[in-house]
Each structure stands twice: as structure tokens, then as C-alpha cells.
CHARMM internal coordinates of N, CA and C (Angstrom, degrees):
IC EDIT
DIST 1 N 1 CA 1.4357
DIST 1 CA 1 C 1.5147
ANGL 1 N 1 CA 1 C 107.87
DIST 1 C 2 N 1.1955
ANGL 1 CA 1 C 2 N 144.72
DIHE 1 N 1 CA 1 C 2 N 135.69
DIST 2 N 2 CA 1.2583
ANGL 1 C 2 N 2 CA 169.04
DIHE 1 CA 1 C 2 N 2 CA -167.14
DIST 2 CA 2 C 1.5132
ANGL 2 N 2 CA 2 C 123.94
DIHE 1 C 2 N 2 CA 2 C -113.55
DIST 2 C 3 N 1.4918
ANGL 2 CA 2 C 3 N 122.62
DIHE 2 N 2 CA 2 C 3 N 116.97
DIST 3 N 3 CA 1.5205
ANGL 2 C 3 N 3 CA 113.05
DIHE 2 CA 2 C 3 N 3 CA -151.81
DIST 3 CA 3 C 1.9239
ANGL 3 N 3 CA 3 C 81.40
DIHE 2 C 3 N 3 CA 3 C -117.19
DIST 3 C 4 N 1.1729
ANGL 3 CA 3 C 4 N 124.70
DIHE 3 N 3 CA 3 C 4 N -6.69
DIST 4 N 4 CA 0.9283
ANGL 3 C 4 N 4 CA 94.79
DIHE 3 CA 3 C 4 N 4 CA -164.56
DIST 4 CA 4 C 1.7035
ANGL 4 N 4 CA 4 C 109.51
DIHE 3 C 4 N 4 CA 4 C 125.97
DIST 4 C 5 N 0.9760
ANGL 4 CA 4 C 5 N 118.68
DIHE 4 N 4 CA 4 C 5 N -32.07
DIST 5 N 5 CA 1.7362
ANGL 4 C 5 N 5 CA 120.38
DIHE 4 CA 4 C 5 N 5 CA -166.95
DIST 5 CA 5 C 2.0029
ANGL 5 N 5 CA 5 C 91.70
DIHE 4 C 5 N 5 CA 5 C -160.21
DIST 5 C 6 N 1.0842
ANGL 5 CA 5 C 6 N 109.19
DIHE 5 N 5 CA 5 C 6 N -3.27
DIST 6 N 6 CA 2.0331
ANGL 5 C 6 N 6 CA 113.85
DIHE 5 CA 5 C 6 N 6 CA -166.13
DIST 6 CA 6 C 0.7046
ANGL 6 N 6 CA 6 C 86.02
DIHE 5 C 6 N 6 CA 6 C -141.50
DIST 6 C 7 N 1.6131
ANGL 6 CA 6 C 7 N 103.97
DIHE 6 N 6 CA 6 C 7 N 137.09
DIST 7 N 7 CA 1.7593
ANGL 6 C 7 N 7 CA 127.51
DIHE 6 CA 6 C 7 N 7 CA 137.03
DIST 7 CA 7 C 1.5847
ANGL 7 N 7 CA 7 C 109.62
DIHE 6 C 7 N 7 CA 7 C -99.81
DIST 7 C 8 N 1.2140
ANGL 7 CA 7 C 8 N 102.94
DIHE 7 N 7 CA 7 C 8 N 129.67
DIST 8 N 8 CA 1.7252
ANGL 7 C 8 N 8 CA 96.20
DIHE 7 CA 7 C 8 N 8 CA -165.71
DIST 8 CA 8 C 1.7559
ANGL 8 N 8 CA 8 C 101.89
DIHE 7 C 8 N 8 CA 8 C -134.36
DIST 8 C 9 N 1.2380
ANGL 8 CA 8 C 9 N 121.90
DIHE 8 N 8 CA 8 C 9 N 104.92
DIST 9 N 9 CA 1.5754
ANGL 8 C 9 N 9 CA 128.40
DIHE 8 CA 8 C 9 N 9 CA -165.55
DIST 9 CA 9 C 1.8710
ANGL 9 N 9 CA 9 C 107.59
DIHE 8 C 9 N 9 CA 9 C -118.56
DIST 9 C 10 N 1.5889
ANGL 9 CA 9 C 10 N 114.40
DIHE 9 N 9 CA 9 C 10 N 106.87
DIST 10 N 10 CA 1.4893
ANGL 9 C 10 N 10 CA 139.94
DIHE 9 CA 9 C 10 N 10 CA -171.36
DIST 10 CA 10 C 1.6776
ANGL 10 N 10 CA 10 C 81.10
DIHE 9 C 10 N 10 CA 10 C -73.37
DIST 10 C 11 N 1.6792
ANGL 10 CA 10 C 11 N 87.81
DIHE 10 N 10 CA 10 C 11 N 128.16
DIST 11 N 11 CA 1.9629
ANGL 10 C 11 N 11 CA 94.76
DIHE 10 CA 10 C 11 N 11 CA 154.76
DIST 11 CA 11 C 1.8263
ANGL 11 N 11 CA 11 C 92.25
DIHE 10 C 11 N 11 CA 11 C -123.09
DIST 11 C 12 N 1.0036
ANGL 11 CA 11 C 12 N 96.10
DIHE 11 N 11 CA 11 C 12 N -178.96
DIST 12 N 12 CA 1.5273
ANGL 11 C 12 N 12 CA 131.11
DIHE 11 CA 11 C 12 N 12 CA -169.40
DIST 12 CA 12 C 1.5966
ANGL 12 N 12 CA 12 C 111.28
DIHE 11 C 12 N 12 CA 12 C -160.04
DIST 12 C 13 N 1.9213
ANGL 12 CA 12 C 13 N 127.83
DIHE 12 N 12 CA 12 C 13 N 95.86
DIST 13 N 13 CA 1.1607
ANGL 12 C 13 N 13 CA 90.82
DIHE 12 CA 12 C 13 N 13 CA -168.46
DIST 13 CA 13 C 1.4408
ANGL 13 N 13 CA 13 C 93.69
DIHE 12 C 13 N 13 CA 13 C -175.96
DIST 13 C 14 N 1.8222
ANGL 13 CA 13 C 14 N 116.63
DIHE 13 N 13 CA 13 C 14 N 58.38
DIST 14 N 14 CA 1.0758
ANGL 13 C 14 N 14 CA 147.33
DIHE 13 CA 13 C 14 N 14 CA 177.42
DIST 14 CA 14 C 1.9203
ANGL 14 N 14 CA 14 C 102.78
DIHE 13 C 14 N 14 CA 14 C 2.59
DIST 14 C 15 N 1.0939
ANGL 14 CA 14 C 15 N 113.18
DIHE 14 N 14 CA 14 C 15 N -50.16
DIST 15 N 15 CA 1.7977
ANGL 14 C 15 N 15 CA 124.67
DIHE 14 CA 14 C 15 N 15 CA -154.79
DIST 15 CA 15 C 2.0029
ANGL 15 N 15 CA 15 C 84.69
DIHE 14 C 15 N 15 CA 15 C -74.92
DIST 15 C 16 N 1.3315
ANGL 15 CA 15 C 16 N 102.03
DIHE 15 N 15 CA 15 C 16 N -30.35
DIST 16 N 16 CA 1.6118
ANGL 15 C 16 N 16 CA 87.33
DIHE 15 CA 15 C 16 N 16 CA -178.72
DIST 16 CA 16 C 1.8078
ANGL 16 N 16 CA 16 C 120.11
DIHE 15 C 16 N 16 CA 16 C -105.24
DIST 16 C 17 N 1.5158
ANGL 16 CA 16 C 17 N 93.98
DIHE 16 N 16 CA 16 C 17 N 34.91
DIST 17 N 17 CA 1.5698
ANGL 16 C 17 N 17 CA 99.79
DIHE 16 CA 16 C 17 N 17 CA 173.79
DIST 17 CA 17 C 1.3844
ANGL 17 N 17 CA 17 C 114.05
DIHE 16 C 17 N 17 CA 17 C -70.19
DIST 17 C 18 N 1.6162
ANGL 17 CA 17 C 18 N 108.76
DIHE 17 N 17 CA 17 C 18 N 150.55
DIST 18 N 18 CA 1.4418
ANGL 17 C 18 N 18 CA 104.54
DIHE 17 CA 17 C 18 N 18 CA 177.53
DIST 18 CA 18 C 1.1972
ANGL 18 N 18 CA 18 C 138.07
DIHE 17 C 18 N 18 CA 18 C 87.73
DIST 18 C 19 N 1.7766
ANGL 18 CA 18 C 19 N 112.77
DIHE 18 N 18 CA 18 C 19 N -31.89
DIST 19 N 19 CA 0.9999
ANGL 18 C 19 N 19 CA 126.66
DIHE 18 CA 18 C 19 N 19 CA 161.07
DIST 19 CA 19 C 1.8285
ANGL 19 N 19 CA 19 C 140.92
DIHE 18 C 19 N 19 CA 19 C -85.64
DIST 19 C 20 N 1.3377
ANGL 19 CA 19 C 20 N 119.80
DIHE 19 N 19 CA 19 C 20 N 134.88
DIST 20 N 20 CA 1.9750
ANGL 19 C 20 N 20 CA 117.12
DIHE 19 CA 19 C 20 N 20 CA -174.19
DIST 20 CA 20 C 1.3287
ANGL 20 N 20 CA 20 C 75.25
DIHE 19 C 20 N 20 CA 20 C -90.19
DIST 20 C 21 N 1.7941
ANGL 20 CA 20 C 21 N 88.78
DIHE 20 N 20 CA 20 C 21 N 154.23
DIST 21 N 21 CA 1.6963
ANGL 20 C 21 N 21 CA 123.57
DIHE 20 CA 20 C 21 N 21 CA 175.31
DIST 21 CA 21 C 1.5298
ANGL 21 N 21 CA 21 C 95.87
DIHE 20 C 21 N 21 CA 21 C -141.77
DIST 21 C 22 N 1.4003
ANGL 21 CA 21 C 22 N 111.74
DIHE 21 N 21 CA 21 C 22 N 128.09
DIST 22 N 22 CA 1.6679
ANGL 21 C 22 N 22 CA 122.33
DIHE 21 CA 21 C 22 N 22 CA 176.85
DIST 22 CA 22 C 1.5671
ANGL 22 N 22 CA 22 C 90.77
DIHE 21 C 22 N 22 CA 22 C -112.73
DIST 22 C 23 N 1.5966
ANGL 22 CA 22 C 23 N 80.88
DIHE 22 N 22 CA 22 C 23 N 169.28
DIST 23 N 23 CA 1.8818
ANGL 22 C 23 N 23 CA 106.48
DIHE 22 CA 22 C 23 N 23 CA -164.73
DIST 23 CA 23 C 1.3179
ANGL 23 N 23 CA 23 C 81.08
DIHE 22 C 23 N 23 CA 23 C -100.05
DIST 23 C 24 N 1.4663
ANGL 23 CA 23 C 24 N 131.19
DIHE 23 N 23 CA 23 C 24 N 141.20
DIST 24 N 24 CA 1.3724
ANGL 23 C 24 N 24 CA 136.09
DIHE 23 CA 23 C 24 N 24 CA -161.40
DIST 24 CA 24 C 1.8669
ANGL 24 N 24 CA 24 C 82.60
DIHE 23 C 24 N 24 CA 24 C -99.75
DIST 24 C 25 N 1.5105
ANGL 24 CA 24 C 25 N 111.48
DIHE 24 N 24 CA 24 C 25 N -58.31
DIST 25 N 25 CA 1.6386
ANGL 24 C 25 N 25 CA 101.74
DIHE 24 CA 24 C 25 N 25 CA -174.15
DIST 25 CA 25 C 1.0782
ANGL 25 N 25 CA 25 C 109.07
DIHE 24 C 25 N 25 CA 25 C -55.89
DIST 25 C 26 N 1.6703
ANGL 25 CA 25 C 26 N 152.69
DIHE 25 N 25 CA 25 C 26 N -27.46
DIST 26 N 26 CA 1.2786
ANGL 25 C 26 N 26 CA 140.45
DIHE 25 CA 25 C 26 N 26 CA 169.51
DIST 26 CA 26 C 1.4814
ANGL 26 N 26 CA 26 C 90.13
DIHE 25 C 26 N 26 CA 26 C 100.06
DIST 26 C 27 N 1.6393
ANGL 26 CA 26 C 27 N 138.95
DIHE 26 N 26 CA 26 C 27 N 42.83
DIST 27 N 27 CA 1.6209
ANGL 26 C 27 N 27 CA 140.01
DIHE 26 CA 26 C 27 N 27 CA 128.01
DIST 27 CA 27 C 0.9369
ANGL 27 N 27 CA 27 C 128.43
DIHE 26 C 27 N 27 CA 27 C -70.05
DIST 27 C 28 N 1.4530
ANGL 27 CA 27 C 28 N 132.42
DIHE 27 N 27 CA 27 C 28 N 0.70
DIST 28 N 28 CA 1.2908
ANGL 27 C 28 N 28 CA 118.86
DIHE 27 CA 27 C 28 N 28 CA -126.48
DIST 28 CA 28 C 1.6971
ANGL 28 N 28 CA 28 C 95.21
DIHE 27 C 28 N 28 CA 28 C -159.60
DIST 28 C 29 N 1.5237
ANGL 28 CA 28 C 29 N 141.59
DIHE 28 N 28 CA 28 C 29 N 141.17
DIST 29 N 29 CA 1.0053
ANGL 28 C 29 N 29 CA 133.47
DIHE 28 CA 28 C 29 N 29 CA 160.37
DIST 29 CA 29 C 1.8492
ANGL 29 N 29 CA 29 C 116.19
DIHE 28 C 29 N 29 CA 29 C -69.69
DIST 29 C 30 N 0.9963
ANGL 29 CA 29 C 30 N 102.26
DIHE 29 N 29 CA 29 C 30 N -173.09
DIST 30 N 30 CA 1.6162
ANGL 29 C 30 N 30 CA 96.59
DIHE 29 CA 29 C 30 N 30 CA -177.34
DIST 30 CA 30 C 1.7751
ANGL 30 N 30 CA 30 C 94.43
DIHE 29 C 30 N 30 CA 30 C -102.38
DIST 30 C 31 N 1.6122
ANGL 30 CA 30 C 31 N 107.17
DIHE 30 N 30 CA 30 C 31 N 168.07
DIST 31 N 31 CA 1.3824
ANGL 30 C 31 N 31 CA 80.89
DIHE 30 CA 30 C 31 N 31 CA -176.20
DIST 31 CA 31 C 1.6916
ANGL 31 N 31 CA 31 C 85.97
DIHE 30 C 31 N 31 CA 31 C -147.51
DIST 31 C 32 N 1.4089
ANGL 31 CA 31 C 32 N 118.33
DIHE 31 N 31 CA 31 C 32 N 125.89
DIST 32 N 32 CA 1.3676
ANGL 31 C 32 N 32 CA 123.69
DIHE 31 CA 31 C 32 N 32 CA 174.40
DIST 32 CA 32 C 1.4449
ANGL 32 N 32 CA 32 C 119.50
DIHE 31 C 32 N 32 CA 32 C -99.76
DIST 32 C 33 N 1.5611
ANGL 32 CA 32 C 33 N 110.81
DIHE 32 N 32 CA 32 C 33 N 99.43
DIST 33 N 33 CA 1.8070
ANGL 32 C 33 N 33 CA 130.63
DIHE 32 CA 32 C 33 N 33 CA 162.89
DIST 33 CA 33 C 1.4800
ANGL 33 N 33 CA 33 C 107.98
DIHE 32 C 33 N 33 CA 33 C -34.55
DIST 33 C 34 N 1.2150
ANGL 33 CA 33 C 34 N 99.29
DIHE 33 N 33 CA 33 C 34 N 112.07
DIST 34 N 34 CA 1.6178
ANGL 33 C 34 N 34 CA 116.40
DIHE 33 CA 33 C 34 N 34 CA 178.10
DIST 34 CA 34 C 1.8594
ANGL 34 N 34 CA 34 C 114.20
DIHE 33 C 34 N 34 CA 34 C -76.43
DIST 34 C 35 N 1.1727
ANGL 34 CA 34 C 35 N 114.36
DIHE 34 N 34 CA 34 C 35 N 146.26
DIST 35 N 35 CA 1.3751
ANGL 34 C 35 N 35 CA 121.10
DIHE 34 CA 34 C 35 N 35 CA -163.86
DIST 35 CA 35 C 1.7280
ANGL 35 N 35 CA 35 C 121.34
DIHE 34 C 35 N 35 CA 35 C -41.81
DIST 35 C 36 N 1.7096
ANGL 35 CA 35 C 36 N 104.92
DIHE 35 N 35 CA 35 C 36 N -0.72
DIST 36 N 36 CA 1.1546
ANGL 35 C 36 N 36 CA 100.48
DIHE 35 CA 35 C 36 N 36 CA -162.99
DIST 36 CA 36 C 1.7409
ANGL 36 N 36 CA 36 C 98.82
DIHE 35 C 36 N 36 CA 36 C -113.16
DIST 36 C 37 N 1.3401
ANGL 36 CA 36 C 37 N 112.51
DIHE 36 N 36 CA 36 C 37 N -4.47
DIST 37 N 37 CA 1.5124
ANGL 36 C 37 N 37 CA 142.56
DIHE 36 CA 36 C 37 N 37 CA -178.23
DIST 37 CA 37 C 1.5553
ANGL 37 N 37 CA 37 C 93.14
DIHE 36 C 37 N 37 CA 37 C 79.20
DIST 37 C 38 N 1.2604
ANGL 37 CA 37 C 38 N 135.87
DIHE 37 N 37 CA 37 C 38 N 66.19
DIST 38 N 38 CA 1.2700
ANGL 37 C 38 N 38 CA 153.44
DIHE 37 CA 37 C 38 N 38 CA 153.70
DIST 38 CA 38 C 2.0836
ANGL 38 N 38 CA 38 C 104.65
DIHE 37 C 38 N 38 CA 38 C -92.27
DIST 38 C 39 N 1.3204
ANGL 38 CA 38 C 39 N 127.39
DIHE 38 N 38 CA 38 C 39 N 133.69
DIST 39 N 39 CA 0.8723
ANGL 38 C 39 N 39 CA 152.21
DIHE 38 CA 38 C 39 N 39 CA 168.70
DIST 39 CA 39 C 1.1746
ANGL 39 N 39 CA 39 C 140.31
DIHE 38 C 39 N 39 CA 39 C -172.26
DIST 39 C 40 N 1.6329
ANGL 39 CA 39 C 40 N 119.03
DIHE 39 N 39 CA 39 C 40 N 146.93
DIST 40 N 40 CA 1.2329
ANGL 39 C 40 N 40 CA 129.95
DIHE 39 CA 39 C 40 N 40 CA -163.44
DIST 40 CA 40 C 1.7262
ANGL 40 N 40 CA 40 C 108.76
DIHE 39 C 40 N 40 CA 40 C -114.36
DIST 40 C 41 N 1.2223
ANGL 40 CA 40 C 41 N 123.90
DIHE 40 N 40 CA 40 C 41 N 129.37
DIST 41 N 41 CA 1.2542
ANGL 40 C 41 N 41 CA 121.70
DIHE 40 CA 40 C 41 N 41 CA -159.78
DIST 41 CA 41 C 1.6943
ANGL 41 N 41 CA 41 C 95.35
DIHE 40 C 41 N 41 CA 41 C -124.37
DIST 41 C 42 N 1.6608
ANGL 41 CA 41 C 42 N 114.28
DIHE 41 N 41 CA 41 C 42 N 125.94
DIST 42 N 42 CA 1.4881
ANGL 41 C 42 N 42 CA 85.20
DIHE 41 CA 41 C 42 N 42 CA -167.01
DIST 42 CA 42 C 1.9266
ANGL 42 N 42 CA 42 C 95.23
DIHE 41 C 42 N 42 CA 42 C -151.70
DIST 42 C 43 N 1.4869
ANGL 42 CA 42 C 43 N 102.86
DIHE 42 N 42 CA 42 C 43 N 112.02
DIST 43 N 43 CA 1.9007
ANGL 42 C 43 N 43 CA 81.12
DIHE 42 CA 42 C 43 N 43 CA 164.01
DIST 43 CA 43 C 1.6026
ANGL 43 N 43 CA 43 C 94.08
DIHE 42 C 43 N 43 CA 43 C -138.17
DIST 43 C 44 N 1.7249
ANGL 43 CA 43 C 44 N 88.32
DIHE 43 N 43 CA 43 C 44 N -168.20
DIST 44 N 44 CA 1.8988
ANGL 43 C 44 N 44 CA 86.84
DIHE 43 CA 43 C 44 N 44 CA -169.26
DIST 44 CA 44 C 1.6331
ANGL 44 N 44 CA 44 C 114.60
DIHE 43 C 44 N 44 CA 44 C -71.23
DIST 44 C 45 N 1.2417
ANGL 44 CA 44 C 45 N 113.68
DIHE 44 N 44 CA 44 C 45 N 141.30
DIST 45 N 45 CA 1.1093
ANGL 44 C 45 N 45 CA 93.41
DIHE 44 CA 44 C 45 N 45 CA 159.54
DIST 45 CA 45 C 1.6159
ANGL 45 N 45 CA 45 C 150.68
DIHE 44 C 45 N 45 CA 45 C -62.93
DIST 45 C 46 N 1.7494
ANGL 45 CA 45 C 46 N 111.56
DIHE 45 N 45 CA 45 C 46 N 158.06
DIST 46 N 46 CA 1.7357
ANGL 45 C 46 N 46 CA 99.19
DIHE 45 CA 45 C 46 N 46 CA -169.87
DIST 46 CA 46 C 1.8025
ANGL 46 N 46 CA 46 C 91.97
DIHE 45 C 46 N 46 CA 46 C 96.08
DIST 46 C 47 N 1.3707
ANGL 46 CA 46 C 47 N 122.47
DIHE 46 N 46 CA 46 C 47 N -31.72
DIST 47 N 47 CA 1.4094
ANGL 46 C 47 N 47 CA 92.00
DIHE 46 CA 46 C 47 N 47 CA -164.66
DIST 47 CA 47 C 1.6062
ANGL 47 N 47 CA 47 C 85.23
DIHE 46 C 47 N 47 CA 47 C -108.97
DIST 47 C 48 N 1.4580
ANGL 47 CA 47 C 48 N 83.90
DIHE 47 N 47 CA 47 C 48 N -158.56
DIST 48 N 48 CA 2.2171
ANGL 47 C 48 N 48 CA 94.15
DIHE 47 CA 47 C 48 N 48 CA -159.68
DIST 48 CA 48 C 1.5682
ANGL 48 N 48 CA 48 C 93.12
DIHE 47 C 48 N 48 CA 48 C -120.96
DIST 48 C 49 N 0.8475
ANGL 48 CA 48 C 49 N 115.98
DIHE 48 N 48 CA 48 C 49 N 156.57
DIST 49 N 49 CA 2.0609
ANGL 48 C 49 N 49 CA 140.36
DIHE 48 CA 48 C 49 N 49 CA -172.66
DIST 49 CA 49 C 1.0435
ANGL 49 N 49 CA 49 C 115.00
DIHE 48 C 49 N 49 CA 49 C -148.70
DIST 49 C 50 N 1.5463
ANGL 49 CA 49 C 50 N 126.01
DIHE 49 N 49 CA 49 C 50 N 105.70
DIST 50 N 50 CA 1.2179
ANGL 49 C 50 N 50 CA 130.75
DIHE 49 CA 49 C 50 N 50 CA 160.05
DIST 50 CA 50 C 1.5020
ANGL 50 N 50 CA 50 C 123.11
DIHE 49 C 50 N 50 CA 50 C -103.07
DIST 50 C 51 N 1.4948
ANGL 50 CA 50 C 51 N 124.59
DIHE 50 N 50 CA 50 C 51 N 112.59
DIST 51 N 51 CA 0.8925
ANGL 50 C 51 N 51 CA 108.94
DIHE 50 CA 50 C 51 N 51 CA -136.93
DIST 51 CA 51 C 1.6726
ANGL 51 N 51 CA 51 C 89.62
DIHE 50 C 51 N 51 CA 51 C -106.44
DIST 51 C 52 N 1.5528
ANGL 51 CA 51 C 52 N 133.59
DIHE 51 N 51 CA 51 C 52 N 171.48
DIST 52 N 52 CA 1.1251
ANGL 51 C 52 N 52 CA 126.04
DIHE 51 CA 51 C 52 N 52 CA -168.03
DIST 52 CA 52 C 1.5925
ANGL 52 N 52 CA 52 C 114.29
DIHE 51 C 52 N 52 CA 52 C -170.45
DIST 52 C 53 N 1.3808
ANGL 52 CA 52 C 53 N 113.46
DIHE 52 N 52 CA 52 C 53 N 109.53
DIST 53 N 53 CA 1.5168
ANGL 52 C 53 N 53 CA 108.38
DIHE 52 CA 52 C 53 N 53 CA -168.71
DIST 53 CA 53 C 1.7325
ANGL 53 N 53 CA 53 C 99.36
DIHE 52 C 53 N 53 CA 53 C -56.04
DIST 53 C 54 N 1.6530
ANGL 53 CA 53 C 54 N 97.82
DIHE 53 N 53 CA 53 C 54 N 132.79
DIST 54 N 54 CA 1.3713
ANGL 53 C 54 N 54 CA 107.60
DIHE 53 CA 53 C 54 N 54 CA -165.92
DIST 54 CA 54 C 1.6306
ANGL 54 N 54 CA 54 C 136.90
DIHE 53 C 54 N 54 CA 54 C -55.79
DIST 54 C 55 N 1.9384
ANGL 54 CA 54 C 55 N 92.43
DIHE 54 N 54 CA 54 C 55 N -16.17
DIST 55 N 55 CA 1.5333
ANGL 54 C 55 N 55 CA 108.15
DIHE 54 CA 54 C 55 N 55 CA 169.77
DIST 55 CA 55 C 1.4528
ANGL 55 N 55 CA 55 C 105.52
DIHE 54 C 55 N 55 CA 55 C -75.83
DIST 55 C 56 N 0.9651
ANGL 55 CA 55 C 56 N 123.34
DIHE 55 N 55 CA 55 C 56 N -34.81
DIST 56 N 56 CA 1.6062
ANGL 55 C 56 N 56 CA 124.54
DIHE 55 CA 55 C 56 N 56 CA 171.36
DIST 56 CA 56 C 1.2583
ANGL 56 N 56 CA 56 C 103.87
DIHE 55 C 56 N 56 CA 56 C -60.48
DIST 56 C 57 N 1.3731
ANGL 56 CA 56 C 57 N 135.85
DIHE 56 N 56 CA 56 C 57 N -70.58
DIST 57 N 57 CA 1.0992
ANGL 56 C 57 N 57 CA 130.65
DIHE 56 CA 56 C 57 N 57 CA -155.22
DIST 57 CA 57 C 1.9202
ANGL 57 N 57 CA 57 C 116.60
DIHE 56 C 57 N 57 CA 57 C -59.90
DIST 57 C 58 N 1.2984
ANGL 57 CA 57 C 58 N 102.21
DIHE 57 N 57 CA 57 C 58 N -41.37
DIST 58 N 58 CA 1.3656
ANGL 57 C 58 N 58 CA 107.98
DIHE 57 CA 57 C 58 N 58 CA 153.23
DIST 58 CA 58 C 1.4929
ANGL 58 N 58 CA 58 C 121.95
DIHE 57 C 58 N 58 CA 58 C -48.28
DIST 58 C 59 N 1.3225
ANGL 58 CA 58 C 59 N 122.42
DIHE 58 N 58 CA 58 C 59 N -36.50
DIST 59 N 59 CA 1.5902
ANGL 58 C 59 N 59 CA 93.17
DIHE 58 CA 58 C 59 N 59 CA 171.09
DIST 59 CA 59 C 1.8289
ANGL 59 N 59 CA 59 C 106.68
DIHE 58 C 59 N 59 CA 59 C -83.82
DIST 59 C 60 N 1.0596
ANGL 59 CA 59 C 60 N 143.42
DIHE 59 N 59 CA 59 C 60 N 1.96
DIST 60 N 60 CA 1.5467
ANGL 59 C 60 N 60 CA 129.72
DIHE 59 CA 59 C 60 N 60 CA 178.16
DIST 60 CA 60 C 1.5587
ANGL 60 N 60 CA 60 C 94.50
DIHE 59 C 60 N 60 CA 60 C -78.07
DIST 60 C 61 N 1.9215
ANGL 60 CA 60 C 61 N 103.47
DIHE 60 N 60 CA 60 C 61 N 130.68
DIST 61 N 61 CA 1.1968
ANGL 60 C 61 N 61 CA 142.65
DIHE 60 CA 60 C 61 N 61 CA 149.43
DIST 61 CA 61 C 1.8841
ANGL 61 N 61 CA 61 C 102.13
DIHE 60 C 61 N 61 CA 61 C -20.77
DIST 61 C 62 N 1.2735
ANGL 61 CA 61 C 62 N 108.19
DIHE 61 N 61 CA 61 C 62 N 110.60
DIST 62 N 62 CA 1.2827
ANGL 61 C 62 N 62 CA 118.55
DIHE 61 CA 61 C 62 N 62 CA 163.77
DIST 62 CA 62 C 1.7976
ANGL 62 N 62 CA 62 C 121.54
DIHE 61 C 62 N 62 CA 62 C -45.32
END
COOR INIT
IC SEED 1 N 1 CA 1 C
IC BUILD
């Protein structure tokens, strides 16, 4: 959904409870799945988000 300045995309998705996911391009806040696998995934719109559970993203080559 699109407000205008946000792209803002609801998951639901039990297997990814518990876990932060960072935006590897750096658009994007990080966003930590709450115990029930409820999450909010959110950067500006127009730009790109790749999003990446954060132990993963730590191992990609600088």
C-alpha cells in the first residue's frame, strides 16, 4: 500500500517469528517479526529493498 512517500507491505508468517531482516541496499529500516510472525516491511517509495534475515546478511562480502 502506498501513502504517498511509503511502501509499506504486512507479512503474517509464523516460520519467520522472532527473527530481524535488514535492507541489504540500506532504503529500508530493519524490521523485527514479532513472536506471532506478524511484520511490517517498510521503505520509501520509488526506491528498491532487499530484505535479508540479518544473520545472512552479515555473511555477504562487503
Amino acid at each position: 500500500m502506498g501513502n504517498g512517500s511509503r511502501f509499506t507491505q504486512a507479512i503474517h508468517d509464523p516460520a519467520l517469528a522472532g527473527r530481524r531482516f535488514v535492507d541489504i541496499l540500506g532504503a529500508a529500516e530493519p524490521v523485527r517479526v514479532d513472536g506471532d510472525g506478524n511484520g511490517l516491511f517498510t521503505c520509501p517509495e520509488g526506491a528498491a529493498a532487499v530484505f535479508l534475515d540479518e544473520h545472512d546478511a552479515a555473511g555477504l562480502p562487503a
